[in-house]
C-alpha positions in Angstrom: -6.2 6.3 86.7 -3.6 3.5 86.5 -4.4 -0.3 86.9 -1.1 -2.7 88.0 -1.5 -5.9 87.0 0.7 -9.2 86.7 1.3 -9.0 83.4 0.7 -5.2 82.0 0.2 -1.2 83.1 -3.5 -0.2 81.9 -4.1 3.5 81.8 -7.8 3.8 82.1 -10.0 7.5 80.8 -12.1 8.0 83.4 -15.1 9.5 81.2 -15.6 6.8 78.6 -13.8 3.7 80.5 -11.3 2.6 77.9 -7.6 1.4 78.7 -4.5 1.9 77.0 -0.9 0.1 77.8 0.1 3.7 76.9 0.4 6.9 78.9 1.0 9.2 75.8 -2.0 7.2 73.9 -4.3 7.4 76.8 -3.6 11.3 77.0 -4.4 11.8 73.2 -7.5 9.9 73.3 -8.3 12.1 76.4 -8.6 14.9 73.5 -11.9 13.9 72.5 -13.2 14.4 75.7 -11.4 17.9 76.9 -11.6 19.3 72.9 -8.1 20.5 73.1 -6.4 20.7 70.0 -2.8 21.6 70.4 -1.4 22.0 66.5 -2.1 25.2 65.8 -1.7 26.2 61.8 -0.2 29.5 61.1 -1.7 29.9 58.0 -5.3 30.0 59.0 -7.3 29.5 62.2 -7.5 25.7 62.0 -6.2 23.5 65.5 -6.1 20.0 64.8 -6.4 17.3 67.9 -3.7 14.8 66.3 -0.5 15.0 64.4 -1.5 13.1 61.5 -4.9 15.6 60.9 -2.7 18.7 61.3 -0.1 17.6 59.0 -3.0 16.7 56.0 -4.3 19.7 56.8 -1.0 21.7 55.7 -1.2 19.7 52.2 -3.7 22.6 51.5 -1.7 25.0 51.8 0.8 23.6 49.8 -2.0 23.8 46.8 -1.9 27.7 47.0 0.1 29.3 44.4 0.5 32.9 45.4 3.2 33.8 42.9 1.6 35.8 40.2 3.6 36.6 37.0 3.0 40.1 36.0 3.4 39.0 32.5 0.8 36.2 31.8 -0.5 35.9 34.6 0.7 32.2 35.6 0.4 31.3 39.2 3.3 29.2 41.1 3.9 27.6 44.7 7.6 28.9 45.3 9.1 32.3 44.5 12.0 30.0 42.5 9.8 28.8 40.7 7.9 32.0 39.4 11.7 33.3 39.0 12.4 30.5 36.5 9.2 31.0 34.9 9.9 34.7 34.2 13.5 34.0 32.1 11.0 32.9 29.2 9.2 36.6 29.2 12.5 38.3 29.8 14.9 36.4 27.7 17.7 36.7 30.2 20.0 33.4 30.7 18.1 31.6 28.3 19.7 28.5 25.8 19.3 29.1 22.4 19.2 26.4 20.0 21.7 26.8 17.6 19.4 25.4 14.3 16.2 27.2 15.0 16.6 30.0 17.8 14.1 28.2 20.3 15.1 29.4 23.5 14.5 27.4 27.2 15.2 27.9 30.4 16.8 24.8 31.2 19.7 23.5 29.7 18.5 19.6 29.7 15.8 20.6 28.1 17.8 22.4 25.2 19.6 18.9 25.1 16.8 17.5 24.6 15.5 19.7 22.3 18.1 19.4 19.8 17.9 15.7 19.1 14.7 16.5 17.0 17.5 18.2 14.9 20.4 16.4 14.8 18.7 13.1 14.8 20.7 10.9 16.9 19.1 8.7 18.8 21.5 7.8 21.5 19.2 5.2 23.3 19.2 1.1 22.0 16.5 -1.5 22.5 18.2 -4.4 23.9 16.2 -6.9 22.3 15.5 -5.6 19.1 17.8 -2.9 18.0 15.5 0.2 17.7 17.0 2.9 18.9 15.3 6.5 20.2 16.1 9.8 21.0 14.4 9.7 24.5 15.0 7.7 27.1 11.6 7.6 28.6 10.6 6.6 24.7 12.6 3.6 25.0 11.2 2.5 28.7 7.8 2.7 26.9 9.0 0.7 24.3 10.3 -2.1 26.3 7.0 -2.4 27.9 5.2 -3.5 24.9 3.5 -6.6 25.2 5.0 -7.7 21.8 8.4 -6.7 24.2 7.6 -8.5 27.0 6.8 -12.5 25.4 10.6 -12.0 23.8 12.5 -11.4 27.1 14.4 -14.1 28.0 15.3 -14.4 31.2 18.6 -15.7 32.8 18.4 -17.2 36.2 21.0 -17.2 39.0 21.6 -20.1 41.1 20.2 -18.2 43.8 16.9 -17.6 41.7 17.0 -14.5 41.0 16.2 -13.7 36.9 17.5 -10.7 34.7 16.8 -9.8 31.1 20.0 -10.1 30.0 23.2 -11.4 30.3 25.5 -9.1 31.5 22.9 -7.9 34.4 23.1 -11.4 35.4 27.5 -11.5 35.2 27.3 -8.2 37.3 24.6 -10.1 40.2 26.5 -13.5 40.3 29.9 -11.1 41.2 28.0 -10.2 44.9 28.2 -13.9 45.2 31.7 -14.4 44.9 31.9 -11.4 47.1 30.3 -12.9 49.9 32.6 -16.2 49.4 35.6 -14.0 49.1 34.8 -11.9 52.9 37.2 -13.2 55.0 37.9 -9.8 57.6 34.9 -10.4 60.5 34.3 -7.7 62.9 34.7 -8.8 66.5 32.0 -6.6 67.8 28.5 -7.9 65.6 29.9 -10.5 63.0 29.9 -8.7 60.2 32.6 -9.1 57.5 34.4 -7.2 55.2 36.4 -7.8 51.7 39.1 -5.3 53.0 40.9 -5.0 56.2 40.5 -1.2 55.7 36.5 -1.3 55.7 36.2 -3.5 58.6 38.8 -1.0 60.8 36.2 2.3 59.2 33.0 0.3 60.5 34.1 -1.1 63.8 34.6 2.8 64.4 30.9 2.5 64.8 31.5 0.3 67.7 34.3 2.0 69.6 33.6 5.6 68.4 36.8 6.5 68.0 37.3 9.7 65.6 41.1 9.5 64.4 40.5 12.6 61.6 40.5 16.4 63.0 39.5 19.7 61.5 42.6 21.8 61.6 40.4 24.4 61.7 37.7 24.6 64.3 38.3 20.8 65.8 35.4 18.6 64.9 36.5 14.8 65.0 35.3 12.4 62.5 35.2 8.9 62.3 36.0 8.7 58.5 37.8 11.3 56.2 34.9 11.8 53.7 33.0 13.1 56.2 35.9 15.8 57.2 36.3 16.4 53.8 32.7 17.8 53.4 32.7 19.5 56.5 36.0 21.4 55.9 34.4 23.0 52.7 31.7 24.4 55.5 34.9 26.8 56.3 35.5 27.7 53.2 32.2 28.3 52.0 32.8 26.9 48.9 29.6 25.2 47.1 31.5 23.6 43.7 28.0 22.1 42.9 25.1 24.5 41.6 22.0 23.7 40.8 21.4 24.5 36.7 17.7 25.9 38.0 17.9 28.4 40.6 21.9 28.9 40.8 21.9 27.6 44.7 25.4 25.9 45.5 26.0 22.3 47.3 29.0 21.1 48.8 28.0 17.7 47.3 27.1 15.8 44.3 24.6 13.9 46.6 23.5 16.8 48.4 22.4 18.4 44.5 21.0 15.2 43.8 18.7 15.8 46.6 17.7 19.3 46.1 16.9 18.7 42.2 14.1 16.1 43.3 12.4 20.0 44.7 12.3 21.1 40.9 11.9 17.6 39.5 9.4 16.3 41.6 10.9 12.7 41.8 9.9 11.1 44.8 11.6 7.8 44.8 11.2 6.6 48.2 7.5 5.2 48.3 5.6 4.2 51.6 4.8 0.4 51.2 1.3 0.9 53.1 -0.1 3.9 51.3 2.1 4.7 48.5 3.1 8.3 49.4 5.8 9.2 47.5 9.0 10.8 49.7 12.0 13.1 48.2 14.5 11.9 50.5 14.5 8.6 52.9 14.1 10.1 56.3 10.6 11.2 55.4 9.6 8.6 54.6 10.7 6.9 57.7 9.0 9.7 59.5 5.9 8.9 57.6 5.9 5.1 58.5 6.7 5.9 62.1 2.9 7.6 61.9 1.6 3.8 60.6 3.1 1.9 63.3 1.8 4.7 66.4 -1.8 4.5 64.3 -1.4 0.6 64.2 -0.1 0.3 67.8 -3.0 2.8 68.9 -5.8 0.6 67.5 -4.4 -2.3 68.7 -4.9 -0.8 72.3 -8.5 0.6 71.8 -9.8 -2.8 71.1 
């Protein structure tokens, strides 16, 4: 049933009596009362009534290693991996070290491997000289509470501190940026350094798409964009990944698939501090907060 009133709609569930401003959250509290549970897994027999439980629910599955190496019996979540895995039984592809014969599957990690030998020690303290091999030795070094009374901080004007000078040369620049913006975009204000950036954005604004694939005509509103597209005809891929030998038509677009071998998840949720590979996940994942938020909010 739906109530009018002056000021808001009220949806109302006839068995229990609560109201929602909602139609969608009035028919997914409605759940609890019917039992229907629309996501289906296709793994097992589990339904879930809600998104949110259906989608922990997968994180399960995504525990199960069913990849079994013949060899030693090591388990793995993706066939890629197990693949990688296997070039240490097999010897195929492998980087030798050219000192001691140690062989890996990676060639970063051969990099790695062969600063124990040569010594160098490519990465400087800023504060005190030391230098290190690794650069994740160095990041732990800095955080020494020795380390940390010594920094000095510069400040900016604006407040803003860094630990050293030329960080704080490079942040006062954006200042005289901002002073030196004199190209202002008619439609929403914004200005620009160069009259060449402010005629690409207000493209946003008009729409207009002034560069053409020759070959299948697909307009684009800036000639990076056709440039990456037109390598979709060619199938050229000039960027392979040094792991499993797949090839991107960008650097960013390898940046982004290496985080699947890596495991970096840069892009953190604020409210629970899940941990995303790429950006639109994560605004996927916060989307989830605000219906859960907006939700309560109504069923009190």
């Amino acid at each position: 049933m739906t109530i009018h009133t002056g000021e808001k709609t009220k949806h109302v569930c006839h068995p229990c009596g609560k109201t929602f401003t909602l139609l969608r959250h009035l028919k997914i509290h409605q759940r609890i009362h019917t039992g229907e549970k629309p996501y289906h897994c296709s793994k097992c027999p589990e339904s879930f009534a809600h998104l949110l439980d259906y989608r922990k629910h997968r994180q399960t599955h995504r525990k199960e290693k069913p990849y079994h190496c013949d060899d030693c019996g090591k388990t793995f979540s993706h066939f890629r991996t197990l693949k990688v895995h296997r070039l240490i039984h097999t010897g195929e592809n492998l980087h030798h070290c050219s000192y001691c014969g140690k062989g890996f599957t990676i060639r970063g990690n051969l990099n790695t491997h062969l600063l124990t030998h040569t010594k160098e020690k490519p990465h400087q303290c800023s504060i005190c000289g030391q230098r290190f091999a690794r650069s994740q030795c160095l990041k732990k070094h800095k955080l020494k509470k020795l380390h940390m009374e010594e920094v000095r901080y510069h400040i900016c004007d604006c407040g803003k501190s860094f630990t050293d000078v030329e960080k704080l040369q490079t942040h006062a620049r954006t200042h005289l940026k901002n002073l030196e913006k004199r190209f202002c975009c008619s439609y929403c204000g914004r200005t620009f350094v160069r009259a060449g950036d402010l005629q690409s954005h207000q493209r946003t604004h008009t729409g207009e798409k002034p560069y053409i694939c020759a070959i299948c005509g697909t307009r684009f509103a800036q000639s990076g964009n056709l440039r990456v597209h037109q390598i979709t005809h060619t199938k050229e891929r000039p960027y392979p990944c040094t792991v499993c030998d797949k090839g991107f038509t960008t650097p960013g677009s390898l940046k982004v698939h290496m985080r699947l071998h890596t495991g970096e998840k840069p892009y953190v949720c604020s409210l629970c501090g899940k941990g995303f590979h790429v950006p639109k996940l994560l605004k996927k994942h916060q989307e989830h907060h605000t219906r859960e938020m907006t939700a309560s909010l109504d069923m009190t």
